[in-house]
N, C-alpha and C positions, 0 to 999 in steps of 0.2 A: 454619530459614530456607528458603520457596519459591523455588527457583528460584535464576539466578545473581547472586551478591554478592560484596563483596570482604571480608576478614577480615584486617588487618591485613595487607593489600596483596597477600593471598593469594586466589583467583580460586576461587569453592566453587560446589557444584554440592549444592543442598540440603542444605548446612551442610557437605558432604564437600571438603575438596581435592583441587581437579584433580591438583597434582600429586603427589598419594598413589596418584590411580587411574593417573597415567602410567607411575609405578614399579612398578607391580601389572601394569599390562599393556601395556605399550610405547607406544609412538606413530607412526605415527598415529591413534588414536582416537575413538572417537565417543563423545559422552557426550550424555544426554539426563535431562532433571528429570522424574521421576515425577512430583511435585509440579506442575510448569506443565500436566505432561498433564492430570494429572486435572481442573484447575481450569480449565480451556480445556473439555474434555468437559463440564464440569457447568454452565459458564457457554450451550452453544449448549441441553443439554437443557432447562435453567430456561428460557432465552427463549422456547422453545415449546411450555412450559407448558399455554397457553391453550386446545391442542389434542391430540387424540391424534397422536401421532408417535413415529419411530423417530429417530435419532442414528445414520447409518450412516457408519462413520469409512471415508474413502476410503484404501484397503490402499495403491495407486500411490502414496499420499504417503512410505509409510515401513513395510515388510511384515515388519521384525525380530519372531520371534516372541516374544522377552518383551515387546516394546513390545505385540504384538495381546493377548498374552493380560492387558496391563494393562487395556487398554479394552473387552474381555469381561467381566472382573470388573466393571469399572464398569457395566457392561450398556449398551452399544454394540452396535449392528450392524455391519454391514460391507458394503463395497460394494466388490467386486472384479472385477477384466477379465483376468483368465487363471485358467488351471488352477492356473496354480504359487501362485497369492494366493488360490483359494481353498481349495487343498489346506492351505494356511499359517495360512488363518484358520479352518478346524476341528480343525486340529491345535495351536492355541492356546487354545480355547476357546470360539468363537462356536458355537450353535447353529443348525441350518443354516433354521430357520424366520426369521430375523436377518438372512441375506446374500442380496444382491440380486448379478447378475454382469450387469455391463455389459461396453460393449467391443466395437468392430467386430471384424470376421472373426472370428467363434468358431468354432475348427478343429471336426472330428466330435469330437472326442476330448475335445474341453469341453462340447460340448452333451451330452455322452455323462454326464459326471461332474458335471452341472448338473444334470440330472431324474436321475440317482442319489441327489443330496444329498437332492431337495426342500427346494428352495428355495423362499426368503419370492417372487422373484420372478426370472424372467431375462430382461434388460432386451432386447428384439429391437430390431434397428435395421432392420429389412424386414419385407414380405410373405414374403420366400423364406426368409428365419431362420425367421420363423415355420412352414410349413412342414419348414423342417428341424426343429425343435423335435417337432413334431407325428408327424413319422416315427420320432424317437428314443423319444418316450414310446410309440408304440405299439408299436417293438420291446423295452421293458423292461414293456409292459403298466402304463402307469402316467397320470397325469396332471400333467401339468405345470402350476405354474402363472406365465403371461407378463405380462409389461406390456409396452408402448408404448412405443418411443421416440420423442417427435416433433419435429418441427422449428419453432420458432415463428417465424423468421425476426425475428432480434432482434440487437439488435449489442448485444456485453457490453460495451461501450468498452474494453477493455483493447485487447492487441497485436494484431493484426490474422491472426500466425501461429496463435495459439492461441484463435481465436472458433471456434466448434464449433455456436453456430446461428443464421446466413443461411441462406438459401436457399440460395446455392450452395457452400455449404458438405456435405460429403458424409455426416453425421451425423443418423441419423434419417429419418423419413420427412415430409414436409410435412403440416402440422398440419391440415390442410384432405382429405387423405387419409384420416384414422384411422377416422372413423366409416365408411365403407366395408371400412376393414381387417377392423375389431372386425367386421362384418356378417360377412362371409365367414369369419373364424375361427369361429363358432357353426358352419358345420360340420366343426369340426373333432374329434373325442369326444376326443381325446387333450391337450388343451391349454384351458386354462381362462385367459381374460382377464382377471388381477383388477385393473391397474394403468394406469397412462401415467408417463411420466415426459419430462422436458427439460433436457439438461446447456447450456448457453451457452454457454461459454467459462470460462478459468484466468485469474488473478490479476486479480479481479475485483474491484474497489473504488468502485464506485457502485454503490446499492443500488437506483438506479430499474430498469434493466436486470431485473434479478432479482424484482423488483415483477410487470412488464411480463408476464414469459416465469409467475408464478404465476397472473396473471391471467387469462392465455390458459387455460393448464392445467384454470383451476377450471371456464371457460367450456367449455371440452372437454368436462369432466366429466359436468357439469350437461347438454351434451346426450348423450352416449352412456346417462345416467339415464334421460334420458326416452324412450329408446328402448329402454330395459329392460334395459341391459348394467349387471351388480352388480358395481363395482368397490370394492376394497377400500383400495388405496393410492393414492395420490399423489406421486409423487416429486420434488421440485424442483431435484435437483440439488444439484451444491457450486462450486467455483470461488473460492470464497471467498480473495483474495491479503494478502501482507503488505506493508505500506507503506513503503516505501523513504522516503529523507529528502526533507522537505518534502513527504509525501503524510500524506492525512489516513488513519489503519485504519477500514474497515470492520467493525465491531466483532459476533458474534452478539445483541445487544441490538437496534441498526440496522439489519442483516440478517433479525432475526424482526419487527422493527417494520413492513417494509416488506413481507415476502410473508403475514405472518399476516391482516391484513385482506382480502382474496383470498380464503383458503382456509376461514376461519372458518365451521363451521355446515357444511361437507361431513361426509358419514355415513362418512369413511373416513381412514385413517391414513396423514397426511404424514411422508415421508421427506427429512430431506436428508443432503446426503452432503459435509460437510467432510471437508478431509484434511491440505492443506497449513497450514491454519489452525489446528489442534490439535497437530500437530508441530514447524513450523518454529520459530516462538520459543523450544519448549523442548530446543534441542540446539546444543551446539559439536562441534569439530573439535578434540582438543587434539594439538597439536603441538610437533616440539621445532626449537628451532635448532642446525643442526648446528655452521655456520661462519659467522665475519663478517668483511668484506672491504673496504676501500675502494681505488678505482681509479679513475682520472679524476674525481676530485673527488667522488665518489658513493661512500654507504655501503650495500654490498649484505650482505642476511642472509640 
């Protein structure tokens, strides 16, 4: 049985009882379905099918390392914003050609252990990241290779705390910038520009939004091509939310229906990056009750 069921009013976690695992290892708990994971991974990699792409599971969502080194084996990438998530996701198993590291303020000390790994990409959110980038590869005598973070000025319609690309919003550089970026990185011999990318915003359940910000992207694309910049990836981001009651999910099927048309027929390979969306349905909390009480007409557990 995938994922959670009841069994004769006993509450299982791909066929297992919870409360065998609570006796096994106390509570409070975390438990999570193998099972939902991997069916959740497999359903956003089929939807994108159509194109070359990576699956790069977002580490922020949930950075347990049997949980990473499940979605390694599945052949997952990873998309990580500190040291500690990306120290976690090669020490689970990702290959570091696989993980992308986003994430403002990257200390020295990550940009340090970012062109260490060689990395698939390190997502810059400035001209000055860049540069620092550029400094660290030439003191480890190496080559880096960067993408783009940019700003398309798009509202994800979710909450207004967690939109990440407006304009004034402080994420990325405005998307109207980058081909002047990419210009001035060429000279830079220690950092090679294979990418761009654009995150929105979190719990994100309309699919135009995300449409919109692929569309721009490809359009970005197409002209840094014709001015001769060889980009290899594409990144669109994740954000992808889970639907609370009376909201309709956003489902990966909807999700690749709406940014694949966009991107189809580029020479380069899209990245997106779920996280909350591959994890959050497949985990409980199991807990126990300690005491139950009623007082003032109320029954408290």
């Amino acid at each position: 049985m995938i994922g959670f069921s009841r069994d004769n009013g006993e509450l299982t976690c791909d066929g297992g009882p919870l409360s065998a695992i609570a006796r096994k290892v106390g509570t409070p708990a975390y438990v999570y379905s193998a099972a939902l994971i991997e069916e959740s991974f497999r359903r956003f990699d089929a939807a994108f099918a159509p194109v070359a792409h990576l699956v790069c599971y977002a580490a922020k969502a949930n950075s347990n390392g049997t949980l990473l080194a499940k979605l390694a084996g599945l052949g997952a990438g990873a998309d990580v914003v500190s040291g500690g998530e990306l120290r976690a996701s090669l020490e689970s198993g990702f290959s570091s050609d696989r993980i992308v590291f986003s994430g403002v303020g990257k200390t020295v000390a990550e940009i340090r252990s970012a062109v260490e790994s060689g990395l698939l990409a390190i997502n810059a959110e400035s001209e000055r990241e860049i540069e620092k980038i550029e400094a660290e590869a030439a003191r480890q005598g190496k080559t880096a290779r960067v993408a783009l973070r940019v700003n398309p000025d798009i509202d994800a319609r979710s909450h207004p705390y967690i939109s990440t690309g407006r304009k004034h919003n402080k994420f990325g550089v405005a998307i109207d910038l980058a081909p002047a970026i990419f210009r001035k990185a060429r000279g830079f011999p220690h950092v090679r520009m294979t990418g761009i990318q654009a995150h929105i915003g979190s719990q994100i359940l309309d699919p135009q939004p995300l449409a919109d910000a692929a569309r721009d992207l490809a359009r970005l694309a197409r002209d840094l091509a014709a001015e001769g910049h060889e980009l290899s990836t594409l990144d669109v981001g994740g954000g992808i939310g889970l639907a609370g009651p009376g909201e309709k999910p956003l489902t990966p099927e909807t999700y690749a229906a709406a940014v694949l048309p966009h991107v189809a027929g580029l020479p380069m390979t899209v990245l997106v990056e779920p996280g909350r969306a591959i994890v959050g349905p497949a985990g409980v909390l199991v807990t126990e009750v300690l005491d139950v009480k009623k007082s003032s007409g109320k029954l408290f557990v």
